[in-house]
C-alpha positions in Angstrom: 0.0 0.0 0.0 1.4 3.1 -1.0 0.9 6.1 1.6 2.3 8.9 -1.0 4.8 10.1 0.6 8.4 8.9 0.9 10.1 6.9 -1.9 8.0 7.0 -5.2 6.0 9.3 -4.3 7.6 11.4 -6.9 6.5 9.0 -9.8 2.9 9.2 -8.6 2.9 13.1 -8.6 1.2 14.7 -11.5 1.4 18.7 -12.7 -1.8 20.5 -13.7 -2.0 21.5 -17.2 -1.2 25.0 -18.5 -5.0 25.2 -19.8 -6.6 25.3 -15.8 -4.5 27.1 -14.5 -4.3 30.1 -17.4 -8.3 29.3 -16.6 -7.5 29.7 -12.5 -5.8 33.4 -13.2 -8.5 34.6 -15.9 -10.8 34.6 -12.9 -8.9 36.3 -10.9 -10.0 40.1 -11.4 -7.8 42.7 -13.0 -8.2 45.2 -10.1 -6.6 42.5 -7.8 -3.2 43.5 -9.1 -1.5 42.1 -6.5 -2.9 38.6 -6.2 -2.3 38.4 -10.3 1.4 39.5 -9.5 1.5 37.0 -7.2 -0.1 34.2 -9.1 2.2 34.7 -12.3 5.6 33.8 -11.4 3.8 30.8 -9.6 2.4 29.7 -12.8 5.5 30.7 -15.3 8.3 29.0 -12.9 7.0 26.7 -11.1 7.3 28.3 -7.5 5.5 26.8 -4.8 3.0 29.1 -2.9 5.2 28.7 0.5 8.7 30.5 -1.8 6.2 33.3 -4.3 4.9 34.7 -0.4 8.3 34.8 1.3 9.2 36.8 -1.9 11.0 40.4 -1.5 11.5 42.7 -4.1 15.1 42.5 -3.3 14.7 38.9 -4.2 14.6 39.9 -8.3 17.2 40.7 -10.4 16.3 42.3 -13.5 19.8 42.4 -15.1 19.5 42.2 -19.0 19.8 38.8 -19.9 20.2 37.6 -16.4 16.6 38.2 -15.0 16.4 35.9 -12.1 14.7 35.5 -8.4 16.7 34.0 -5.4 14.1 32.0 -4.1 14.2 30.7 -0.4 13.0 26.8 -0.9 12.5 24.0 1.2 15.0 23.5 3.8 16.2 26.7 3.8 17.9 26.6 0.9 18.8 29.7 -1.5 18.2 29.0 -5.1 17.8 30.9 -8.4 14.8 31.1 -10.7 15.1 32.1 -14.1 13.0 34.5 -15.3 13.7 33.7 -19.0 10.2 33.8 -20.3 9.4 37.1 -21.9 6.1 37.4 -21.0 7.3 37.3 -16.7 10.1 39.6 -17.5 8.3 42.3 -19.1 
């Protein structure tokens, strides 16, 4: 019996398609700037809600042709996001 959690859980874990979730932030109102900023780097790089809240601006680094975020993940650990997508960068 598998419990999903510990080894193979991995395997069993599935994504949600692009198409939902473009659906999710359509309904998401265009006054609500903020919860839309939020949202977007969620959806374009694959940060998990936990790392896009414990976001500062000091956290992004718009440097031409080196757009990034240092991300504070699980653990504790520092790591870097691209932001190589046009569409976040703009």
């Amino acid at each position: 019996m598998q419990t999903g959690s510990g080894e193979g859980a991995a395997a069993d874990a599935a994504g949600v398609g692009r198409e939902p979730v473009e659906g999710i932030l359509a309904k998401i109102p265009t006054a609500r700037l903020r919860d839309r900023l939020l949202f977007r780097p969620m959806l374009e790089t694959g940060l998990r809600v936990g790392e896009a809240l414990a976001l500062y601006v000091e956290d992004l680094d718009l440097t031409p042709d080196d757009e990034h975020l240092r991300v504070l993940g699980k653990g504790g650990k520092r790591r870097t996001v691209l932001l190589d997508d046009p569409q976040v960068v703009r």
